[in-house]
N, C-alpha and C positions, 0 to 999 in steps of 0.2 A: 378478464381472462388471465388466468396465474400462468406465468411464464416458468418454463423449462431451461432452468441455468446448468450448464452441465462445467463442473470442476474439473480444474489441474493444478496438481503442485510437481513442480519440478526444477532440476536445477536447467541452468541457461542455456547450457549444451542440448539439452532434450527439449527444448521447445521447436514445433517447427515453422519452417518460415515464414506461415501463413501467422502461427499465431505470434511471431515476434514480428513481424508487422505492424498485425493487427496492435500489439501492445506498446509500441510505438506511437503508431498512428492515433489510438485514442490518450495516450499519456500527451501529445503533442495539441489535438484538438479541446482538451479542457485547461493542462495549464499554459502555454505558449498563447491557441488562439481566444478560447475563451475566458481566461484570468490574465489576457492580454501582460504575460512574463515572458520576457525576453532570457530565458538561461538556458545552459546547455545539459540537455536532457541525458543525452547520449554522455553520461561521464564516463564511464571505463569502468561504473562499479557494478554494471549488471553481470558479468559475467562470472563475477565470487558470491553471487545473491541467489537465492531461490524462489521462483515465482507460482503467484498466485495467480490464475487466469481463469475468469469465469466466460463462457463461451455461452452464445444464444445461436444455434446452428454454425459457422463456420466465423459468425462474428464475435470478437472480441469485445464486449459490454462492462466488462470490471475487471482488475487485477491488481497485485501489488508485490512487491519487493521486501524478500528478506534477507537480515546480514547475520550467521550464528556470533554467539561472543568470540572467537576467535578472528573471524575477522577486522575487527576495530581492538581488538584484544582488551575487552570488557567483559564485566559479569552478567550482562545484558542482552538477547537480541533487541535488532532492529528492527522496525515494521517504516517502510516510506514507500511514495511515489504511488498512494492509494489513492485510486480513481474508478469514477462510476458514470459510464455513462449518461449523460447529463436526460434523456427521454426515459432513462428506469430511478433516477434517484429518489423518487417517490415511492418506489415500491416496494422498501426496508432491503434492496440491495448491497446497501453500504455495512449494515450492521450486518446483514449473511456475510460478506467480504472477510469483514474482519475477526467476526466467528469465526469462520474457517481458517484464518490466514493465525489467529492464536491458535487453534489446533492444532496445526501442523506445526507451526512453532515451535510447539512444547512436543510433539511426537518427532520433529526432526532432532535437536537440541536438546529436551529433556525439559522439568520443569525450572526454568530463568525467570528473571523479569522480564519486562516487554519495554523499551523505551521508543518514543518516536516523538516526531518535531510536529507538532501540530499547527495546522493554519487556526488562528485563535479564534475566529468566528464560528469553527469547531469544536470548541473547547467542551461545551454539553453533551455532545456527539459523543466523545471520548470517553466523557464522564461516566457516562450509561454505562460505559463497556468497562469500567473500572480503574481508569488513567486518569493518575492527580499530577496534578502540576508539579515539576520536581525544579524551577527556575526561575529565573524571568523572563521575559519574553525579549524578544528579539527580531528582527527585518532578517528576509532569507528573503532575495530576489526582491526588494521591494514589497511583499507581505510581510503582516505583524506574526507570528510565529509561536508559539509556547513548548517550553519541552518537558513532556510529559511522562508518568512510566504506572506500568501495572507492575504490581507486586507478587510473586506469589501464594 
């Protein structure tokens, strides 16, 4: 049965509660309790970010975070804190994710690069979608990390 993922992009103030929750609550259930990382979610950076929020009826299933260049005051955005339901990551969720979340990227922003910190056992994932490795790798929370960037 193909699932009905219904989109939002918006900035942090127009998210509602239900779904900043919801994007809470599943950013906390795959990295905190199931990538067992102890760090602090809740940085203070989501509210200069624009989120991506994929919704399955009133539930939160995917989303992610972006920062335009102005804010890190780079020639860059950011794409982080991309997470997919771990019962749909089978379902090419992640690669819809970030389809859409470069979309809106480039239609918020204009056309930038795209940099983001990838968990390295993602590193193919990324590939697919056009991010080469632009460093070396690195520990963020006790994962190995790579930082990567689309061009465009």
């Amino acid at each position: 049965m193909k699932r009905s993922i219904a989109w939002r992009w918006c900035a942090f103030s127009e998210l509602t509660l239900s779904e900043m929750h919801g994007m809470f609550a599943l950013r906390s259930e795959v990295f905190v309790l199931e990538q067992a990382c102890a760090y602090q979610d809740i940085d203070g950076a989501d509210p200069v970010a624009f989120h991506l929020i994929g919704l399955d009826g009133e539930e939160v299933v995917a989303t992610l975070r972006v920062f335009g260049p102005s804010v890190h005051d780079t020639p860059y955005a950011t794409i982080g804190r991309v997470v997919v339901s771990k019962r749909l990551r089978q379902a090419g969720l992640g690669y819809t994710l970030m389809e859409k979340g470069m979309g809106e990227t480039y239609r918020t922003f204009g056309l930038v690069p795209i940099k983001i910190s990838a968990q390295s056992y993602l590193k193919e994932f990324y590939s697919r979608l056009g991010f080469v490795v632009c460093g070396d790798g690195y520990l963020e929370d006790g994962i190995p990390h790579l930082p990567m960037i689309r061009s465009v």
